[in-house]
Each structure stands twice: as C-alpha cells, then as structure tokens.
C-alpha positions as CSV (number, residue, x, y, z in Angstrom):
1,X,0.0,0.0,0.0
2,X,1.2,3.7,-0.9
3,X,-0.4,6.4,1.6
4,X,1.4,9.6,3.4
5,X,3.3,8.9,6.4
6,X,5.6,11.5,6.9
7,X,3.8,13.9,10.1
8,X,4.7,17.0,8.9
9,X,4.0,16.3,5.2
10,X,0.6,14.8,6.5
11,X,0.3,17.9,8.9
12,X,0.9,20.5,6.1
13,X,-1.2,18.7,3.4
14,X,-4.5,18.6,5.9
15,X,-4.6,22.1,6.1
16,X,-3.7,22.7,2.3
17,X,-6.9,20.5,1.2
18,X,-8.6,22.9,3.9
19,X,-7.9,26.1,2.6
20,X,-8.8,25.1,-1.1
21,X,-12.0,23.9,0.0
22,X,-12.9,26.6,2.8
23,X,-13.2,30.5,2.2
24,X,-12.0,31.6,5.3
25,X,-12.1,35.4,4.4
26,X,-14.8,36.3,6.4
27,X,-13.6,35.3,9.6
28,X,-11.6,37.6,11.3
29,X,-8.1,36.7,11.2
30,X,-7.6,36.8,14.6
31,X,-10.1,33.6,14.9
32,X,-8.7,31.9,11.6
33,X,-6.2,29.3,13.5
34,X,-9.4,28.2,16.1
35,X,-11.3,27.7,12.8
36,X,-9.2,25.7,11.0
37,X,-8.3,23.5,14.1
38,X,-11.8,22.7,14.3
39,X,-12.4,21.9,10.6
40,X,-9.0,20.0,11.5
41,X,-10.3,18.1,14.3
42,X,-13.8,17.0,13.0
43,X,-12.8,16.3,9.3
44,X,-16.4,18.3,8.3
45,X,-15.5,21.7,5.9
46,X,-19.6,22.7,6.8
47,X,-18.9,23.8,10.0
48,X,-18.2,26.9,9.2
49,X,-21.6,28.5,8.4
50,X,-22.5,27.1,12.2
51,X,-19.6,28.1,14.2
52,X,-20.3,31.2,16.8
53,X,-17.2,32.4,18.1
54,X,-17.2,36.2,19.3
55,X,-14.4,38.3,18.6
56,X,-12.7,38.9,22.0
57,X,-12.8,34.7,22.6
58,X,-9.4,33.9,22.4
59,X,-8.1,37.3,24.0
60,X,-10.0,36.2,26.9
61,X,-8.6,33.2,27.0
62,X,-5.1,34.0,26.7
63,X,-5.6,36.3,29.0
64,X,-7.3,34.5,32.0
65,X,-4.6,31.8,31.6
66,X,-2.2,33.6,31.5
67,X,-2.7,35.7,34.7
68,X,-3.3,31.8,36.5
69,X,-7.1,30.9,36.5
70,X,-7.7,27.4,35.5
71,X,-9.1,25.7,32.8
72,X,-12.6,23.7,34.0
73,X,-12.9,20.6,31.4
74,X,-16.5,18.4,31.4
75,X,-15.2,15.2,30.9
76,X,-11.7,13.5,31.1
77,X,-11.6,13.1,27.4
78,X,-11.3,16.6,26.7
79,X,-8.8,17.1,30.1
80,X,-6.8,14.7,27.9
81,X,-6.8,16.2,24.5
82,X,-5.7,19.6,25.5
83,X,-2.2,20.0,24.9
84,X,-1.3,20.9,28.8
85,X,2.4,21.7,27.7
86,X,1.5,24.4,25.1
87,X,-0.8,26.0,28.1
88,X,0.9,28.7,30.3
89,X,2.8,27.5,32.9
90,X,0.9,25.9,36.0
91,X,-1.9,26.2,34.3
92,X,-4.5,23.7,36.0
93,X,-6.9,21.9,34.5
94,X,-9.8,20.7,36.6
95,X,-12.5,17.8,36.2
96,X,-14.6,17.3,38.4
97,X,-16.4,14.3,36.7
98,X,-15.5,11.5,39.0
99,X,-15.5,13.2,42.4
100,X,-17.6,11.5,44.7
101,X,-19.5,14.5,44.9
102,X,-20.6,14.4,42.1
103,X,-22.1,10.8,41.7
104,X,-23.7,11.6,44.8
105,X,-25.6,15.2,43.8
106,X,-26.1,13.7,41.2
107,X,-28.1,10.5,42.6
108,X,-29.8,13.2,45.4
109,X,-31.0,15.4,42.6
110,X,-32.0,13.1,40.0
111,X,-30.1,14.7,37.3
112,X,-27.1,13.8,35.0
113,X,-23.6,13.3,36.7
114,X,-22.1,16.0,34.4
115,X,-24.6,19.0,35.5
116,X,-23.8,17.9,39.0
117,X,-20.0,18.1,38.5
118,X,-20.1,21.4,37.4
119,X,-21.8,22.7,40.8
120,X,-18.1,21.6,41.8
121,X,-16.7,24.4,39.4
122,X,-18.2,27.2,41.8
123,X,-15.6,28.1,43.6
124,X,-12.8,27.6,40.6
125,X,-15.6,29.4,38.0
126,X,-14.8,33.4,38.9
127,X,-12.7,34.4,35.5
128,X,-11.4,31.0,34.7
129,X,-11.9,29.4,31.1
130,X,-14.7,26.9,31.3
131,X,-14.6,24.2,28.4
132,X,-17.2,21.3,27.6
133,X,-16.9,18.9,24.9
134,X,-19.3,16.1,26.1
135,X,-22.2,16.8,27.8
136,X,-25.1,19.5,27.0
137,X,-26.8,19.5,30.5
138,X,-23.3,20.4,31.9
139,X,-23.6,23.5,29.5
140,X,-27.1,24.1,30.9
141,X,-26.1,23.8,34.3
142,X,-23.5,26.3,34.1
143,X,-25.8,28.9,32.4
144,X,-27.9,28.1,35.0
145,X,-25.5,28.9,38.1
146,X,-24.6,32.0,36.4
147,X,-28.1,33.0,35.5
148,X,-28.3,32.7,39.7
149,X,-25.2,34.9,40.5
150,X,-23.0,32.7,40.4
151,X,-19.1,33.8,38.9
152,X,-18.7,34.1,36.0
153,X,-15.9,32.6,33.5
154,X,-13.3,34.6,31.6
155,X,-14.8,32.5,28.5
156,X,-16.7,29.6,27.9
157,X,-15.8,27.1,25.0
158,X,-18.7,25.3,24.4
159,X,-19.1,22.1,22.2
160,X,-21.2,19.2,23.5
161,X,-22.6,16.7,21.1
162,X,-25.5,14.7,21.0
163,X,-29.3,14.5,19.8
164,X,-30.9,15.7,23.3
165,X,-30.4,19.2,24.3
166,X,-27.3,19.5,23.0
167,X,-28.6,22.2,20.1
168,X,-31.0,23.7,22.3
169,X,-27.8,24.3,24.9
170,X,-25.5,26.0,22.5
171,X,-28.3,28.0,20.9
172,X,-29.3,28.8,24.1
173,X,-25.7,30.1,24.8
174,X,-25.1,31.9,21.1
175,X,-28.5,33.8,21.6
176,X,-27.5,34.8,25.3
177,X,-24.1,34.9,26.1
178,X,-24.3,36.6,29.2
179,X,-21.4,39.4,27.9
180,X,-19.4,35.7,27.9
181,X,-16.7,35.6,25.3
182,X,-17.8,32.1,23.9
183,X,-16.8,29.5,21.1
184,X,-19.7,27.1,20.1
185,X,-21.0,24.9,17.1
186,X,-24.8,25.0,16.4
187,X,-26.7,22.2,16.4
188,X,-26.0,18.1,17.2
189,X,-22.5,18.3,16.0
190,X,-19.4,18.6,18.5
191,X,-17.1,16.8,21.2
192,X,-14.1,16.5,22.9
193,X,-11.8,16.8,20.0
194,X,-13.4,20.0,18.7
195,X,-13.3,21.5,22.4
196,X,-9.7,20.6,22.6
197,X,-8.9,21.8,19.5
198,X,-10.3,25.3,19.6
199,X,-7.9,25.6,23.3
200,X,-5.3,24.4,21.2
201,X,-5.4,26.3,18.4
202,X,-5.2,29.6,21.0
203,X,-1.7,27.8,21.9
204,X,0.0,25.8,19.9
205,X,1.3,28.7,17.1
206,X,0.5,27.1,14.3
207,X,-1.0,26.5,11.7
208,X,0.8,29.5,10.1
C-alpha cells in the first residue's frame, strides 16, 4: 500500500486540502487558527456557516490563563486532548467528573452526573476558562448557576454533542451569552476533540 506517512507532510497537506476547499475570508483573522483547528479536528468543511465564536474569545482566554485561572474541562476526554504543555505555565486543568461529589448530587438530585460536577466548578468558576466537549446538561447547568449569581468565566468554550439538548444548549448560549466571550458549534455536531482543538489552536502557534 502507498499512503502519506511522513507527520509534517501529512500535517501541512491537511490544512492545504482545507484552505482550497474553505473560504476563510470572512472570519476575522484573529479567529482563523481556532477555525481551521476545528475543521482539523472533526474532518467536516460545513462547520463553518455554524460556528459562533465572538471576537474577544481567544483574548479572553489567553488572558485568564495567563494571569493563572484554570481551565474547568466536562469530561476527562477533553482534560486529555488539550495539549497541557502548550498551556501557560501551572496552568491547572480541573474535572470534576469522577468526584464523589458528584455521583452523589447527582443521585440526590436526579439529574445527569455532568450537570452535577459542574456545581463543583463554583468556587474555581470566577474568570477562569470553562470548556465542555461532552455533555449539553453540563452546558445548561453552568448557564444556570450563572443566571443565579453565580461567577462568572473569563470564556466559555462550548461544544457538546449529542441528539438531546445539546442544540438547544449552545443555541441557548449563542443567543444569550451573558457578555461571555464564547466559542460554540450549532446544532448536534461537536465533542471533545473540537473543544480541545479550539484551546489548542489559541496555543499551539501554528497553523501559520
């Protein structure tokens, strides 16, 4: 068999194949990298016409990792995918997934073990970046503590997947974004590797 297998050469040529079929020139250039890392990471070109991603989004982000607030992840998928050596330095990334707390709130409440993990995120929450790649009703729950006062995030990356709730959560969050920077894909379409990818894209320098 005869296929790529040089990394680099396979690395260039990805993005290549996306810019001839992608006309990025309406997105501002400042949000071209996180765009193309998404298109990267799901290996779909339509995104585009879906993606919400406001303007100040990765400023926000740099910024609020950079002066030390950590990054809150949904799941230990996405924890995983983020390149944590591209991230400022000490730079924590918290899950709260599988604390015991959160099975048990959870069970108590009679809701989904991600909305309860994020009631974990309170006291983390105030200007840190706040990332969810897997569940909607984690995305609900933390418009919901906010909508009650809670603190607020420097930005919220938001790309749960699924065919419950998960299009109503992001529309939700693109119609009211609660003067949120925020970086979401409309409708069922999402995941770990997109959420990853649009915190890496903010870091890792390239594509250039």
């Amino acid at each position: 068999m005869h296929y790529l297998n040089d990394p680099d050469a396979i690395y260039a040529r990805s993005f290549a194949i996306i810019a001839e079929e992608v006309d990025l020139s309406g997105v501002p250039a400042s949000l071209r990298p996180v765009a193309l890392r998404l298109i990267h990471a799901c290996g779909m070109t339509d995104i585009l016409p879906d993606l919400r991603i406001t303007e100040d989004m990765v400023a926000a982000v740099s910024a609020a990792l950079a002066f030390g607030r950590p990054l809150l992840a949904d799941c230990e998928m996405l924890k995983s995918a983020i390149i944590a050596r591209n991230l400022p330095p000490a730079t924590e990334i918290i899950c709260t997934l599988n604390h015991t707390q959160s099975a048990e709130r959870g069970r108590r409440l009679g809701i989904t073990r991600s909305a309860a993990a994020v009631a974990l995120w309170e006291p983390h929450l105030d200007g840190a970046v706040a990332c969810i790649g897997n569940a909607p009703t984690a995305l609900f729950a933390l418009m919901e503590m906010i909508d009650a006062g809670g603190p607020k995030p420097a930005a919220i990356i938001a790309f749960p997947v699924g065919f419950v709730g998960a299009a109503e959560a992001k529309a939700e969050l693109a119609s009211n974004p609660r003067g949120i920077p925020f970086a979401t894909l409309l409708g069922r379409r999402g995941g770990s590797a997109m959420a990853a990818a649009a915190i890496n894209a903010i870091f890792a320098g390239r594509p250039t």
